[in-house]
N, C-alpha and C positions, 0 to 999 in steps of 0.2 A: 385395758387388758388385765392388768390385776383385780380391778371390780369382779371381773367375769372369772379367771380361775379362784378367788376367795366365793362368790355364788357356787362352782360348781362344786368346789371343798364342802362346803356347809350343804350341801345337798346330797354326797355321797355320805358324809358325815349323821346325817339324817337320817335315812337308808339305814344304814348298819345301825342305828340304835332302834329303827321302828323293828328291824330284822330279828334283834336279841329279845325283843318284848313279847312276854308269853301270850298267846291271840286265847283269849274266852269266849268261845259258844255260850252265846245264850238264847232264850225264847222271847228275849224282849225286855228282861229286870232293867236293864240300861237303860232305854229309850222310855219305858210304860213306867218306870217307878216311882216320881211324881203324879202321875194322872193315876192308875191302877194297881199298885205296890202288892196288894197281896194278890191279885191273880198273876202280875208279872214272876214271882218269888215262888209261888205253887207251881205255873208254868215252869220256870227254870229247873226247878226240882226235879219236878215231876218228869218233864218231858226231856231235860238235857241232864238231870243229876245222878251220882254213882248210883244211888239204890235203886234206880229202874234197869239201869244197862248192869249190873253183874253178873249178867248169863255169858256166860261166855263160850256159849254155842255159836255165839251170834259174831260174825265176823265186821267189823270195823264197816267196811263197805254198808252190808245190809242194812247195821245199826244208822248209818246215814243217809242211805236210802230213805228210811220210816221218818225219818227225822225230817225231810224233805217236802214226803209227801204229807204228812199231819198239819191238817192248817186248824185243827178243832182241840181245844184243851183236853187233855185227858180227862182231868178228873181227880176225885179222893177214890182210895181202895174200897172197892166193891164189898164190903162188910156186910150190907144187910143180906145181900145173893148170895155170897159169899157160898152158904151149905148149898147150894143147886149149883155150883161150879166147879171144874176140877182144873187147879191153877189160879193163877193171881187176876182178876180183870180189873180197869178202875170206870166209872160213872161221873160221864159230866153233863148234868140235866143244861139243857140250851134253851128248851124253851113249853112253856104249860099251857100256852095260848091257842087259838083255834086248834092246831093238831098237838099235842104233846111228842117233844121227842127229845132224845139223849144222844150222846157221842158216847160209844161204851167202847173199851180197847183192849185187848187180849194180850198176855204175854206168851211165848211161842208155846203150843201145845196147851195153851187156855182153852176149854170150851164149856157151856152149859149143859146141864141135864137136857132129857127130852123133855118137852111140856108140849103146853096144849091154850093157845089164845080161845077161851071159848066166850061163847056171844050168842045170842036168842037170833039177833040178826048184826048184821055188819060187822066189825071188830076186825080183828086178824093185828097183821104186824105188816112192815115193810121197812127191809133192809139196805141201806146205802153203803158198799161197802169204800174206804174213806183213803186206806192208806195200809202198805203190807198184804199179806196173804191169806183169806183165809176159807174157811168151806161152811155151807149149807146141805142141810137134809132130810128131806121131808120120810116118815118112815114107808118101807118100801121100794124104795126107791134109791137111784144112783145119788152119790154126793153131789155137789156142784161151787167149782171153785169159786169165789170172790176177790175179787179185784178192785182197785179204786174206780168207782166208777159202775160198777155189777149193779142193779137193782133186783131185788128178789120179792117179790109179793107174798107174802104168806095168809091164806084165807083162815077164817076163825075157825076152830074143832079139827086143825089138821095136827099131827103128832111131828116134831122136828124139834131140832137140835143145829146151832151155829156156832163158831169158835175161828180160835188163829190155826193158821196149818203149826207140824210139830219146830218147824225151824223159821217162821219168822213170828215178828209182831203183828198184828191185823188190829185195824177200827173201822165200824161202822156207825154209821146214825144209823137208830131204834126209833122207828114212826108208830103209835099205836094209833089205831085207825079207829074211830070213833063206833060204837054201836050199842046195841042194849044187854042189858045183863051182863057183861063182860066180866072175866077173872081168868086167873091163871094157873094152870095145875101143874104142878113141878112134877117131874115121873125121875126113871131110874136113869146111871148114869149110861154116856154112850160104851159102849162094850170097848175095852182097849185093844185088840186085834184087830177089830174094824176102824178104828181113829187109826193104827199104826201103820197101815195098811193100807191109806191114801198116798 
């Protein structure tokens, strides 16, 4: 009998100090930091660290929401796009191999200028949209939201514009679709009446 109330002691005992210890989110620096130390440490940063969440538009729930749904590394801050951008995005190139593509990710009310995939033949783009909220728009045309999960094809030579909506975070993989002549023409930004006004 006393065996068994000094086990249950030392077990409520236990409890209450695992209870007092502050619990750290992280993306993995724990587990990954002998095998991958600096993507685990950019990951944690990046995706769980104060200098990405200080919007504080963004309500606890949502922020964890994204956090949830993001299984692809952000990335370093979109610098070289940077001037075709309105808002902060980051770029995590995934992969250069048969098709090239990126995990690119929006902070709320991020989006690019309009541009234009052009191509002699094939080219275009195609969107994955990953985690968060965000819209598509080919010009002419209605927006269309993205979701995790959305695909959106975009053919070469067509005029459009993608981003996070104005209140969440949004990621998608960026597939460039192989073809000839291909480049990219940055155009003017998207008009701010028509982004506020989704």
């Amino acid at each position: 009998m006393k065996k068994l109330i000094l086990t249950a002691l030392i077990g409520v005992l236990s409890l209450n100090v695992m209870a007092q210890q502050k619990i750290l989110q992280t993306a993995g620096q724990t587990q990954l930091g002998d095998f991958a130390p600096q993507f685990a440490e950019l990951n944690d940063k990046v995706l769980f660290g104060p200098e990405v969440w200080n919007d504080s538009t963004l309500s606890l729930h949502d922020r964890e929401r994204f956090q949830q749904e993001m299984i692809f590394p952000i990335g370093e801050p979109n610098t070289a796009y940077a001037q075709y951008f309105v808002g902060n995005s980051y770029l995590a190139p995934l992969s250069a191999a048969q098709i090239p593509f990126s995990n690119v990710t929006f902070e709320p009310g991020c989006r690019n200028n309009w541009h234009i995939h052009k191509a002699t033949s094939g080219g275009g783009q195609m969107l994955v949209g990953v985690a968060g909220r965000g819209w598509y728009q080919e010009e002419g045309k209605p927006a269309v939201e993205i979701l995790p999960g959305t695909v959106i094809h975009i053919p070469a030579n067509v005029k459009h514009w993608h981003g996070a909506a104005k209140d969440s975070w949004f990621a998608h993989l960026a597939f460039s679709v192989p073809g000839e002549n291909t480049s990219n023409e940055w155009l003017e930004p998207v008009d701010e009446a028509t982004y506020f006004a989704l």
